[in-house]
C-alpha positions as CSV (number, residue, x, y, z in Angstrom):
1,X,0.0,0.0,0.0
2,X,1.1,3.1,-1.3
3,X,0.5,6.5,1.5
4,X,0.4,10.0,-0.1
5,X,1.6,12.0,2.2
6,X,0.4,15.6,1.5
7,X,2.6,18.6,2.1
8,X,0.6,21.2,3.3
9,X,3.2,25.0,4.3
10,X,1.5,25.9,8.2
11,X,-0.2,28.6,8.2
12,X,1.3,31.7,9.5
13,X,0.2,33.1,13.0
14,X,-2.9,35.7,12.5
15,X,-1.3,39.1,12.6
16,X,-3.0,40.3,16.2
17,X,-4.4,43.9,15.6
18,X,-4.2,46.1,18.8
19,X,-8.0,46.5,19.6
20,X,-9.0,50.4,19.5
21,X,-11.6,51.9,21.7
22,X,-14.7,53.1,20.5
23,X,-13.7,56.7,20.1
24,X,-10.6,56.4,18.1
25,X,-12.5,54.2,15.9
26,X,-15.4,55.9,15.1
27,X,-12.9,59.0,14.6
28,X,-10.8,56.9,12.0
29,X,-13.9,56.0,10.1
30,X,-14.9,59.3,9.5
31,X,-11.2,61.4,9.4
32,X,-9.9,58.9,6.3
33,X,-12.5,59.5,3.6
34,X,-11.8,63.4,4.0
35,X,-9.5,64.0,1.9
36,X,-10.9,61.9,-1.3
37,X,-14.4,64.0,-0.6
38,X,-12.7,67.2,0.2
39,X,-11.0,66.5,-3.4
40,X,-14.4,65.9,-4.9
41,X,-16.0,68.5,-3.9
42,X,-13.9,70.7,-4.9
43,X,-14.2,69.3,-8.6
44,X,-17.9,69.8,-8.6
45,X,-17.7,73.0,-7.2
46,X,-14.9,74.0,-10.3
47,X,-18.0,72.2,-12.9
48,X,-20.8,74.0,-11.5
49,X,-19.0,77.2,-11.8
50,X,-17.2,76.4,-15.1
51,X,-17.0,74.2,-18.0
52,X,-13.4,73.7,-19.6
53,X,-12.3,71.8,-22.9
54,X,-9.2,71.4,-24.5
55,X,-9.0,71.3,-28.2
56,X,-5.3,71.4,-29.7
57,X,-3.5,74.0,-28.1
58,X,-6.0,75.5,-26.7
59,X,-7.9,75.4,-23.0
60,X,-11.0,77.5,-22.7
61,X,-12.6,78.2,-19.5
62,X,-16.5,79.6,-19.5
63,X,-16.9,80.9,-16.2
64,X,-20.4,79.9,-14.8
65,X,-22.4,83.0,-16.4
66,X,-20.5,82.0,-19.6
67,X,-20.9,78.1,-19.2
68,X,-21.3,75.9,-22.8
69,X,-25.3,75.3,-21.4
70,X,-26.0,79.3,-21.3
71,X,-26.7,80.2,-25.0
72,X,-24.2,82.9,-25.1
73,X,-21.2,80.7,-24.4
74,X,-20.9,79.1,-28.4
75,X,-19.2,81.9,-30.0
76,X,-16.3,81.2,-31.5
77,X,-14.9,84.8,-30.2
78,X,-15.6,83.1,-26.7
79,X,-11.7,82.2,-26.8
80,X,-9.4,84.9,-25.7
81,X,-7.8,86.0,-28.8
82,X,-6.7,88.9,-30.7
83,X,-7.8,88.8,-34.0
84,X,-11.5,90.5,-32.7
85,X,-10.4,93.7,-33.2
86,X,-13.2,96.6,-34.4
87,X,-11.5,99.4,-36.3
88,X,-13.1,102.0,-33.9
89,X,-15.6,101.7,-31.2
90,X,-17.2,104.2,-29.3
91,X,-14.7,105.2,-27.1
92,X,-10.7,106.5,-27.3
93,X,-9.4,103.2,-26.3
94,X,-8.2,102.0,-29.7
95,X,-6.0,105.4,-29.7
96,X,-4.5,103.7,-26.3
97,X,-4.1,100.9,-27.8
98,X,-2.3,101.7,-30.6
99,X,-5.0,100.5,-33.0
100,X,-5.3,103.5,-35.2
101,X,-8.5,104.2,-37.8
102,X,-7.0,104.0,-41.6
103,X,-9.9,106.4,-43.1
104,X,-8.6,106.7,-46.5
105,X,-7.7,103.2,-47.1
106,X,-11.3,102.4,-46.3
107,X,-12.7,105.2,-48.5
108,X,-10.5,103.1,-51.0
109,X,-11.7,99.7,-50.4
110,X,-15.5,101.3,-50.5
111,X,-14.7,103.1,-53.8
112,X,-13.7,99.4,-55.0
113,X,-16.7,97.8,-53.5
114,X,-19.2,96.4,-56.2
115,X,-22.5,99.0,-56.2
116,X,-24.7,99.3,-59.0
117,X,-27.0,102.2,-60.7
118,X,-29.5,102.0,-57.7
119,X,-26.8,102.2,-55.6
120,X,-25.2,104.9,-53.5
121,X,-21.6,105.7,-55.0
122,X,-19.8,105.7,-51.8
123,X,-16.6,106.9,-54.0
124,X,-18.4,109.7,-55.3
125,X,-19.9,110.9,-52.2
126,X,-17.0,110.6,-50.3
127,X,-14.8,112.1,-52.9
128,X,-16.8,114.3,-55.0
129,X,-16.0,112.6,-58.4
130,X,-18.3,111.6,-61.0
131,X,-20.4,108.6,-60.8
132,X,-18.6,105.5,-62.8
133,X,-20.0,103.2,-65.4
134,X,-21.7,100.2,-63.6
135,X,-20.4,98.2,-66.1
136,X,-16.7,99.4,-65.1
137,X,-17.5,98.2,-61.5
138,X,-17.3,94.2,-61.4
139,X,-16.0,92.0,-59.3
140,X,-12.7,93.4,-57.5
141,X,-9.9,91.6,-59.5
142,X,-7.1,90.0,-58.1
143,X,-4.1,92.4,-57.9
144,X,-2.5,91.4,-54.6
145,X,-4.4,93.8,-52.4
146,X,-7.9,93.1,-53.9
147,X,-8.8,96.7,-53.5
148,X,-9.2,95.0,-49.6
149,X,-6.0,96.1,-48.0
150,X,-8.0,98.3,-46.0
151,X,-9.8,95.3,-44.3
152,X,-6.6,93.7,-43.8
153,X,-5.2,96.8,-41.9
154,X,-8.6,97.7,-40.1
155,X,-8.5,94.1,-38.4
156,X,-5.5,94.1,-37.5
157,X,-2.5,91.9,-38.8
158,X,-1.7,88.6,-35.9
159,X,-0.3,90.5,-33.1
160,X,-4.1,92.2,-32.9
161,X,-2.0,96.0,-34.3
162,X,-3.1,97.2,-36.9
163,X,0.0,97.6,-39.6
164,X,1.6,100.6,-40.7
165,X,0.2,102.8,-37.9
166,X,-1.1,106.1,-38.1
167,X,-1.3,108.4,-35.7
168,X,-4.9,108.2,-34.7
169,X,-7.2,111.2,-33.8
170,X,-10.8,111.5,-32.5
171,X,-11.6,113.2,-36.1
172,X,-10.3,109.5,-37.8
173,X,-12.7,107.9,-35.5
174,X,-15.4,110.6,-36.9
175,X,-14.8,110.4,-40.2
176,X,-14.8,106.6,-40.4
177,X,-18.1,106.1,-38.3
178,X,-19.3,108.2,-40.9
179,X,-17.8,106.3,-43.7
180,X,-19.6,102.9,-42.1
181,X,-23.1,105.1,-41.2
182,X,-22.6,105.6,-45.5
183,X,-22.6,101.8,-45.9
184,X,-25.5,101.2,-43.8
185,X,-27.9,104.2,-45.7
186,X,-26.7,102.3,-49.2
187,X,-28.1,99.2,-47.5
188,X,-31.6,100.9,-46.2
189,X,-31.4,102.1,-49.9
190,X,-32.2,98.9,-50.7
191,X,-35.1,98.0,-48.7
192,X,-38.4,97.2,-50.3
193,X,-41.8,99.1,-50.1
194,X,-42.9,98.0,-46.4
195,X,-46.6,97.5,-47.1
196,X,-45.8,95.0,-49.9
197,X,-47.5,91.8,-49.4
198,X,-46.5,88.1,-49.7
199,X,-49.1,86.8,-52.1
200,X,-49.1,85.2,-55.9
201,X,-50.2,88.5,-57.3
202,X,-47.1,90.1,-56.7
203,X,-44.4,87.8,-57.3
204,X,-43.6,88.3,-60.9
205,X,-40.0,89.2,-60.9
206,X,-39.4,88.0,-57.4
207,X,-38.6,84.0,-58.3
208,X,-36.8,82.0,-55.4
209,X,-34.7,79.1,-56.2
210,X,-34.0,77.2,-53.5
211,X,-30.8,74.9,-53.9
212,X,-30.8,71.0,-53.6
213,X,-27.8,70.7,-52.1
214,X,-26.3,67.0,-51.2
215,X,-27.4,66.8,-47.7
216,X,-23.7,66.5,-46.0
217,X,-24.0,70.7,-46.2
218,X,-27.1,70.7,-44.1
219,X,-29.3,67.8,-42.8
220,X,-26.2,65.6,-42.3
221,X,-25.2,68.3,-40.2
222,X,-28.3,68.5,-38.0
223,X,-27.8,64.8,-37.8
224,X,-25.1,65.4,-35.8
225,X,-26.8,67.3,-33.1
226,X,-26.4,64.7,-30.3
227,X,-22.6,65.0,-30.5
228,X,-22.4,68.5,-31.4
229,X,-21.7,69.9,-28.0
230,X,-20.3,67.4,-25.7
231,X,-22.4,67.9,-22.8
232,X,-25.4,69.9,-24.0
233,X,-27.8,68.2,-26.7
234,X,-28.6,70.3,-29.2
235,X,-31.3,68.4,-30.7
236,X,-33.5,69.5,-28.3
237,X,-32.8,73.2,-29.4
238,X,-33.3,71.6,-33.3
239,X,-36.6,70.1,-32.8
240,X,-40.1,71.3,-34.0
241,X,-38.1,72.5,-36.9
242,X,-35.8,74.2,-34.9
243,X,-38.1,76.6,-33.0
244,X,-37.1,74.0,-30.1
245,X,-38.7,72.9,-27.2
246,X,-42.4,74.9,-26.3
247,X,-42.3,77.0,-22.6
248,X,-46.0,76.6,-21.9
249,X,-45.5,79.1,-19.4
250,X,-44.8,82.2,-21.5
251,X,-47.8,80.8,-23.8
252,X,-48.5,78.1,-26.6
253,X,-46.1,80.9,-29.2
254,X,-43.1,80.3,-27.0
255,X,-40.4,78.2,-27.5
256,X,-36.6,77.3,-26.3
257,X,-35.5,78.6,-29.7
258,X,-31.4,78.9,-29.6
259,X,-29.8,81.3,-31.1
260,X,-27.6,79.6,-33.4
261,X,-30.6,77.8,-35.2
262,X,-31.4,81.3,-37.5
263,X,-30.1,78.7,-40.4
264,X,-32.4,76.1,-39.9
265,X,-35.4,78.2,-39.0
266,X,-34.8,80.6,-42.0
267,X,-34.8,77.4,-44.7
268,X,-38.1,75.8,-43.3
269,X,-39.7,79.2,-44.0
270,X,-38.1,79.9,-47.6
271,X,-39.0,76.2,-48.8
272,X,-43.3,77.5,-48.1
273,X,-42.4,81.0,-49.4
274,X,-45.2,82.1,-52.2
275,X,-42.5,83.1,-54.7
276,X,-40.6,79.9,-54.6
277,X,-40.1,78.6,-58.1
278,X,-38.5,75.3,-59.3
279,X,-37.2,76.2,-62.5
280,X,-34.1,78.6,-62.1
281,X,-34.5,79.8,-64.9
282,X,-37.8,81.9,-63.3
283,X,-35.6,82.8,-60.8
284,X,-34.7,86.5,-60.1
285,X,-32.8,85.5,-56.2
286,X,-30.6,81.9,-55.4
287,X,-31.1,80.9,-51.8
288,X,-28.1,78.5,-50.8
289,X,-28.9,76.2,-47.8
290,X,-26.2,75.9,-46.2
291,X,-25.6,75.5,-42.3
292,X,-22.0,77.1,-41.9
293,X,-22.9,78.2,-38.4
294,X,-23.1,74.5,-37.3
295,X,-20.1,73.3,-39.7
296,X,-18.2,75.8,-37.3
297,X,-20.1,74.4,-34.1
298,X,-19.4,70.6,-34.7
299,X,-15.8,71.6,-34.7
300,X,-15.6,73.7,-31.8
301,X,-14.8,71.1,-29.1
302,X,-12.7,69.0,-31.6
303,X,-9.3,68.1,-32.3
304,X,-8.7,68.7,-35.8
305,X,-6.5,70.6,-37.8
306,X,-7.9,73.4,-40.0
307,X,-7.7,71.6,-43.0
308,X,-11.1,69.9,-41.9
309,X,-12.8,72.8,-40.6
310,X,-12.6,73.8,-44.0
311,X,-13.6,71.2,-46.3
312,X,-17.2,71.6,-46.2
313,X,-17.2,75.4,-47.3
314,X,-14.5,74.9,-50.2
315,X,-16.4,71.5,-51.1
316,X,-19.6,73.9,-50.9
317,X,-17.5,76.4,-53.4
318,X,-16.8,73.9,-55.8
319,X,-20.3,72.2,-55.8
320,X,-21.6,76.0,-56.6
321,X,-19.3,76.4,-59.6
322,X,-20.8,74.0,-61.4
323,X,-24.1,74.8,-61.1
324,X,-24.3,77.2,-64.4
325,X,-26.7,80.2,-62.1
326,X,-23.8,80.7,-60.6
327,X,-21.5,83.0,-62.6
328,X,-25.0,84.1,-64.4
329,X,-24.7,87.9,-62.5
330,X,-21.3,87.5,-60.4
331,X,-22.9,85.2,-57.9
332,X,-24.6,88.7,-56.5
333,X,-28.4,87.3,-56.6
334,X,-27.0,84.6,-54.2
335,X,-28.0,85.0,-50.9
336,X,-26.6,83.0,-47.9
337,X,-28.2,83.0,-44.0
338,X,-25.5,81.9,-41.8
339,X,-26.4,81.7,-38.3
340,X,-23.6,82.5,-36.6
341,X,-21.6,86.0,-36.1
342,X,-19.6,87.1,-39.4
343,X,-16.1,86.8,-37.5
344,X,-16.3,83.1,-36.7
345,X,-16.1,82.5,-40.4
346,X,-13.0,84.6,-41.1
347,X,-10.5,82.9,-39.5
348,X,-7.2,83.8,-39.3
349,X,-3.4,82.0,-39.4
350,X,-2.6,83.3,-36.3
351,X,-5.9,80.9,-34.7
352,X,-7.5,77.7,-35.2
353,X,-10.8,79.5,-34.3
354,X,-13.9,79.2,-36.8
355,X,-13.5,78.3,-41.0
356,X,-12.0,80.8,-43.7
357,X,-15.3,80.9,-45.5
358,X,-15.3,84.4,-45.7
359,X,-12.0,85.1,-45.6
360,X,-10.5,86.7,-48.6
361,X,-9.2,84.0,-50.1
362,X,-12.9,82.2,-51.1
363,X,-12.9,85.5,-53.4
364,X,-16.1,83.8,-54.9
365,X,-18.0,84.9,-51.5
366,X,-17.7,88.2,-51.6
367,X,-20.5,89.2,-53.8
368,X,-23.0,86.7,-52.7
369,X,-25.5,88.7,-49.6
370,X,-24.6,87.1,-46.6
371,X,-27.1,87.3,-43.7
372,X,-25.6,87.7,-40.2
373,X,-27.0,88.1,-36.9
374,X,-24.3,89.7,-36.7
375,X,-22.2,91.3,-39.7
376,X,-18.9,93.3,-40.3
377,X,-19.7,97.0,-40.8
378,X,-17.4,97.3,-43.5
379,X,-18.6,94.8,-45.4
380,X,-21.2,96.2,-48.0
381,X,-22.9,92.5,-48.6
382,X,-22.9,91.3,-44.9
383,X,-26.7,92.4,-43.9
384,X,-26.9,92.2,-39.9
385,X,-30.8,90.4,-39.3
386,X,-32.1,89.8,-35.8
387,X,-31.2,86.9,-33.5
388,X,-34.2,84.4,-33.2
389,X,-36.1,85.3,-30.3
390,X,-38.2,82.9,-28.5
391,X,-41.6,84.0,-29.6
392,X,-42.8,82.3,-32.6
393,X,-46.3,83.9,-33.8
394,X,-48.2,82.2,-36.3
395,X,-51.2,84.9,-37.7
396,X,-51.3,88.4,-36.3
397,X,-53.5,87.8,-33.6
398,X,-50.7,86.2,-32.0
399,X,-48.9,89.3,-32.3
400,X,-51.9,91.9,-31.1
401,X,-52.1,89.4,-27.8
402,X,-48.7,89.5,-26.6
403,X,-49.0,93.6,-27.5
404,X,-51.8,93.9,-25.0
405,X,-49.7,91.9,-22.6
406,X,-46.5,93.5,-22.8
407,X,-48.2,97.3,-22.8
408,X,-50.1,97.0,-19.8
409,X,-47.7,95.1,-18.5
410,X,-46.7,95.8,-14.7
411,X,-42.9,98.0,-14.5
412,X,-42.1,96.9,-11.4
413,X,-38.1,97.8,-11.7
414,X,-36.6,100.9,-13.3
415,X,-33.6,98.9,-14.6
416,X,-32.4,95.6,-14.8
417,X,-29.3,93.9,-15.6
418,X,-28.6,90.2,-16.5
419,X,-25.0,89.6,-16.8
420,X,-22.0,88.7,-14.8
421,X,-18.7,90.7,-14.3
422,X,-15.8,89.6,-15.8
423,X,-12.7,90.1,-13.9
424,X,-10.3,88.9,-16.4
425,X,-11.6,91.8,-18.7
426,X,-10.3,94.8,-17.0
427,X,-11.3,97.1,-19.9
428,X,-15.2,95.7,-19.5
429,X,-17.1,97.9,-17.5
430,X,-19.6,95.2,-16.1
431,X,-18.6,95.9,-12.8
432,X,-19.5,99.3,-12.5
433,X,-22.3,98.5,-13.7
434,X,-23.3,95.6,-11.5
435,X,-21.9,98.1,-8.3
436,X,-24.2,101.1,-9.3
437,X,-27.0,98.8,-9.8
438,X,-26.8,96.8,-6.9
439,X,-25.9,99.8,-4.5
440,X,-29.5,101.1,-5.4
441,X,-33.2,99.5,-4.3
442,X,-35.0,96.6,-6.3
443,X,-37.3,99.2,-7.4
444,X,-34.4,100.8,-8.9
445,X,-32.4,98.0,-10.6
446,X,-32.8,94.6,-10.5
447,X,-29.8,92.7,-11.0
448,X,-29.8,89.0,-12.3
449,X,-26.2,87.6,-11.5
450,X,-25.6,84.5,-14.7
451,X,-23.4,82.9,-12.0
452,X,-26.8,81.1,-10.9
453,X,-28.7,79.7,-14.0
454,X,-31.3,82.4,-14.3
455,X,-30.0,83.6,-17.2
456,X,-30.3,80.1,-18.9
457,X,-34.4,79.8,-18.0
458,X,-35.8,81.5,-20.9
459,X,-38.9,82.1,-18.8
460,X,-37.4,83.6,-15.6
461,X,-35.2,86.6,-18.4
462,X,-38.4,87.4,-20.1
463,X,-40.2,87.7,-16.9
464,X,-37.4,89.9,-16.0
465,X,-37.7,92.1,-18.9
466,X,-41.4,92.5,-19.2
467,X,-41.4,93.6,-15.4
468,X,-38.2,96.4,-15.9
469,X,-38.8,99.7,-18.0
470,X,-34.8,99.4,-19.1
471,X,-32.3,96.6,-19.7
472,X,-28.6,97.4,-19.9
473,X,-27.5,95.8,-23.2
474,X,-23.3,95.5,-22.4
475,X,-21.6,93.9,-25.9
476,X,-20.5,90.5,-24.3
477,X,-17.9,88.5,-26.4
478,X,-18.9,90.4,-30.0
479,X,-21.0,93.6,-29.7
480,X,-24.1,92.0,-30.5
481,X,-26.4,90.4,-27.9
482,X,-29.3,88.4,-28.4
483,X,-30.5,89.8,-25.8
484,X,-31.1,93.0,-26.5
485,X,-33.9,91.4,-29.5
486,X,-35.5,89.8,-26.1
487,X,-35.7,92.9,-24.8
488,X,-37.3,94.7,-27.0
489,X,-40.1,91.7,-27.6
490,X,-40.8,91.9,-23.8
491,X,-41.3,96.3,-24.1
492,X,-37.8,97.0,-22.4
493,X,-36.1,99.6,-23.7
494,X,-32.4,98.6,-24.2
495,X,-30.0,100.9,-23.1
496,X,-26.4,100.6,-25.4
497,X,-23.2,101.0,-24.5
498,X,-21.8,100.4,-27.9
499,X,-23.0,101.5,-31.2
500,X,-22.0,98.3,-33.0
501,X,-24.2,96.3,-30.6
502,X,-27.2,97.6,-32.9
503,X,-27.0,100.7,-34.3
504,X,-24.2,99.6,-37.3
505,X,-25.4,96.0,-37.7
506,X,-29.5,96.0,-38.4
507,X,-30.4,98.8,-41.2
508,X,-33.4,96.5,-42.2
509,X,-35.5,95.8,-39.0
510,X,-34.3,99.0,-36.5
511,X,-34.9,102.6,-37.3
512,X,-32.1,105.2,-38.3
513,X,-32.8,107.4,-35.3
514,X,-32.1,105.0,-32.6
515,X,-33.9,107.5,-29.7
516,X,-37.4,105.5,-30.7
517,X,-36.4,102.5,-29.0
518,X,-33.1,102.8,-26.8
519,X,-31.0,105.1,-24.8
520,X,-27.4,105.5,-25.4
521,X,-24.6,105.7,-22.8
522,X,-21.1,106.5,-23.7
523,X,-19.2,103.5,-22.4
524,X,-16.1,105.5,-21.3
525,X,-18.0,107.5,-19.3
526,X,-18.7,104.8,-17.3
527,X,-15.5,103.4,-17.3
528,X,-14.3,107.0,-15.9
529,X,-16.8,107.2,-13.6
530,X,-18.4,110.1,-15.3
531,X,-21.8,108.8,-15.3
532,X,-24.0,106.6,-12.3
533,X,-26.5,104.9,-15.5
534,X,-29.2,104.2,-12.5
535,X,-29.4,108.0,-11.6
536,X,-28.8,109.1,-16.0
537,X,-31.9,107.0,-16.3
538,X,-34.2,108.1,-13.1
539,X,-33.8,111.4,-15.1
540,X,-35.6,110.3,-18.0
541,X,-39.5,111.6,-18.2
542,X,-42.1,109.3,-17.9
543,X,-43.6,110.2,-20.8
544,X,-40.8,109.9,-22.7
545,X,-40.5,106.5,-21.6
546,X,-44.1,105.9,-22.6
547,X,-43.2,106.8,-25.8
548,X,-40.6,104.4,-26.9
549,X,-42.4,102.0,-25.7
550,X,-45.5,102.1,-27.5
551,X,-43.0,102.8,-30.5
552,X,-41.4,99.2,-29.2
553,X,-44.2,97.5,-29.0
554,X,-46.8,98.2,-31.7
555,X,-43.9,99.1,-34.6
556,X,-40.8,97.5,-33.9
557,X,-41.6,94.3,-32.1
558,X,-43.4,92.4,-34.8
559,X,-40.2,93.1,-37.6
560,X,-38.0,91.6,-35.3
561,X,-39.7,88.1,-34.2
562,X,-39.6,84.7,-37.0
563,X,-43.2,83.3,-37.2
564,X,-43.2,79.4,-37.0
565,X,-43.1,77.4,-40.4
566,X,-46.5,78.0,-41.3
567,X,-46.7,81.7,-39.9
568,X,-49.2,83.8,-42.3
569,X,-49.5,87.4,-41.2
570,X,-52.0,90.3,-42.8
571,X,-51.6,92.9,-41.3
572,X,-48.2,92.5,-39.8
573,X,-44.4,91.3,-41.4
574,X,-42.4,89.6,-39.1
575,X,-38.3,89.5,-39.5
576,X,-38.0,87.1,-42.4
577,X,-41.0,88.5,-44.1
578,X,-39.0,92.2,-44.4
579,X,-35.5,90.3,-44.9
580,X,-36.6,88.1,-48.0
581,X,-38.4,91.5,-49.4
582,X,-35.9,93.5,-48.9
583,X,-32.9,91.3,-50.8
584,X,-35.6,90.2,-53.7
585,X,-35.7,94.2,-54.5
586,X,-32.1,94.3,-53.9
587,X,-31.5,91.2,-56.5
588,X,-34.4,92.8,-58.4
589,X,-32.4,96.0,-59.5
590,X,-29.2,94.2,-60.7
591,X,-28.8,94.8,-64.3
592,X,-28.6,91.2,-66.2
């Protein structure tokens, strides 16, 4: 008999853990986990209070007001950069700067600009000489400067300094305000009768074509809406064709409309427009849909080199060349809605910020109309239209009801203010601003701090602004705001800071004399504490109050809202209605 002996190693002696008393114990259990939930809390404190990506080279921080969920947070001029440069603004702080005004290039870049017969000759008026041959005035041909060195200089070369500096004076700033208030009269110049009608009747000579383009320029890129932001859905802000989601609250016309879906919103409307036609050959005006704004806004939070960001548009170029309307009038009764602001596609070598499709490369886009919420005032063919609002009517009752609502509407505040300082900006006057206002009563100014997510609740800013007889409209990463066109649909009078926040970007849908519907504050008088705003606007009368904001309501608010898809108005136009009139009697007097 065989015995398997098996050979086991002893165990080793329990290690005998000194017993602890109660206290020490219970001490240990909760002293160890500090740390790791100290650490934690600290990140979520950091995420609720900002949202950071990295993208190449470059880490961008919204602060909470300015977080990638807040609507205003999406510009591509949110990155701190250099190239946003305006050639003058309202105050002397380009002199400081060293960013000087170059008035006679920009005469000559106007002089080269492409105007017809109906056209004001800015060259003339400027110079005095006599009016040129329209034929003689074509496309600007390539001859190294493009007649568009004066763009070049005004924005400033990659160190954000202008080239070749002159020695800048307040009369330069003058003079080329007025040079840019020229541009904007030769655009009003070409607005249509306002009491024209969309119907069948009157749509001989106004043909729409509406391109088929192959769907990677715009419903592939809806498609792509989950992904498009990486932590906020957008197709939420993309459904119900793209008015978004409804806010039952403000009433069965209001919606979570985003402002970057002007693209979308503006096709589903042209596609039912009366004077589409089918046959380009009927066609006096060539609507291209193309969703640049969110070619730009799927790349924003992406990796990729700039080779990609640009393949759509110069694919887009191409496609467009060979389509034989094209070339049929220099691609100027081409018209293209892009739904993002004008500087996001102009991207320069010195960023990976936005696409180059308006740079001046893509010569073959500088004759098309392009049309902006927000536009670049030296550009003759950019037309700055409103930002979509989140009031949709569909018939004009719609319209008279919210009138009613928002004119007897209860004032309770003289002022509000929705913003958030910015203490990285030391040029921004937000600040002040938010000290004056909070210094004084409720009654006085209300002030809604976009730290917190108030800002982000379309219904708690519109019940803000229908309950305040001012808003202070501060330019926030451009010098447009959307909010200043939900001001104005809730009866608050906007007060600017900046002329380019409205008065140089929208010569269709806002009046010429700018005292109807806003009061004007010199922002370096703030800045120099020249001026409390809560006590400059105490000052105002009553009635003069009362004024503008009958003018707000009952003239101005219905041109500056988009009805919904199957909007039909009689006695009113809404925004789209007065843009697509105004560029089919633009197109209209081209010479063939």
């Amino acid at each position: 008999m065989v015995t398997v002996l098996s050979k086991r190693k002893p165990k080793a002696p329990k290690k005998i853990e000194p017993k602890r008393g109660c206290f020490r114990s219970c001490v240990a259990w909760f002293v160890y986990p500090l740390p790791t939930a100290l650490f934690f809390m600290i990140l979520m404190f950091v995420w609720s209070s900002s949202t950071t990506y990295i993208s190449g080279r470059i880490m961008h921080v919204c602060v909470s007001s300015r977080k990638l969920t807040n609507l205003y947070c999406l510009s591509a001029t949110t990155q701190p950069n250099d190239k946003f440069q305006l050639p003058f603004t309202n105050s002397s702080s380009p002199l400081e700067n060293g960013i000087p005004v170059f008035e006679e290039k920009l005469k000559k870049s106007l002089a080269n600009s492409a105007l017809d017969d109906n056209s004001v000759n800015l060259n003339r008026n400027l110079k005095g000489e006599s009016k040129e041959d329209d034929d003689s005035v074509v496309r600007n041909q390539s001859d190294g400067n493009n007649g568009l060195e004066a763009v070049d200089d005004l924005k400033g070369d990659s160190n954000g300094v202008s080239k070749n500096p002159l020695n800048g004076s307040l009369d330069e700033i003058k003079n080329a305000r007025e040079v840019v208030e020229e541009y904007l009269r030769v655009q009003r110049s070409w607005a249509a009768n306002q009491n024209w009608n969309q119907n069948q009747n009157q749509c001989y000579g106004r043909g729409i074509y509406v391109y088929e383009l192959p769907p990677k320029f715009n419903k592939d890129l809806v498609a792509q809406c989950h992904d498009m932001v990486p932590w906020v859905d957008m197709c939420n802000y993309f459904s119900n064709n793209a008015l978004g989601e409804p806010i039952p609250e403000l009433g069965n016309r209001w919606f979570k409309t985003h402002q970057y879906s002007l693209e979308l919103i503006f096709h589903s409307r042209v596609l039912k427009h009366p004077c589409r036609v089918y046959d380009e050959n009927q066609a006096k005006l060539f609507y291209v849909p193309y969703y640049g704004g969110l070619d730009i806004l799927r790349w924003h939070f992406k990796n990729v080199s700039n080779e990609v960001k640009d393949t759509l548009s110069y694919e887009l170029v191409n496609w467009l060349e060979m389509q034989k309307s094209w070339d049929k009038n220099l691609e100027k009764d081409h018209v293209f809605v892009l739904g993002k602001i004008s500087w996001d596609f102009k991207r320069k070598d010195h960023t990976s910020w936005g696409t180059r499709f308006l740079e001046l490369e893509l010569e073959e886009m500088q004759n098309p109309i392009k049309l902006m919420i927000e536009r670049q005032p030296w550009e003759l063919n950019d037309i700055g239209i409103p930002h979509p609002t989140h009031f949709h009517p569909h018939s004009d009752d719609d319209i008279r009801a919210w009138q009613r609502k928002i004119i007897s509407s209860n004032r309770r505040s003289l002022i509000s203010f929705a913003g958030a300082a910015r203490p990285d900006a030391h040029d921004n006057i937000r600040a002040i601003l938010i000290d004056q206002c909070t210094s004084a009563t409720e009654e006085q100014c209300k002030f809604f701090d976009c730290k917190t997510k108030q800002c982000d609740e379309p219904k708690s800013l519109i019940g803000l602004f229908t309950e305040s007889e001012f808003c202070l409209q501060l330019p926030g990463d451009s010098p447009t705001r959307k909010s200043v066109f939900d001001s104005l649909v809730s009866g608050c009078i906007p007060v600017l800071f900046d002329p380019f926040t409205a008065y140089y970007q929208y010569p269709w849908h806002l009046p010429e004399d700018h005292g109807k519907y806003s009061v004007f504050i010199d922002q370096e008088e703030v800045r120099k504490m020249k001026v409390n705003v809560v006590e400059r606007l105490m000052k105002v009368p009553l009635k003069e109050r009362d004024d503008m904001r009958r003018n707000i309501v009952y003239d101005l608010m219905p041109k500056l809202v988009y009805g919904d898809e199957g909007a039909k108005f009689e006695l009113f136009q809404d925004a789209f209605s007065i843009t697509m009139n105004n560029v089919m009697e633009r197109v209209k007097s081209l010479k063939p």
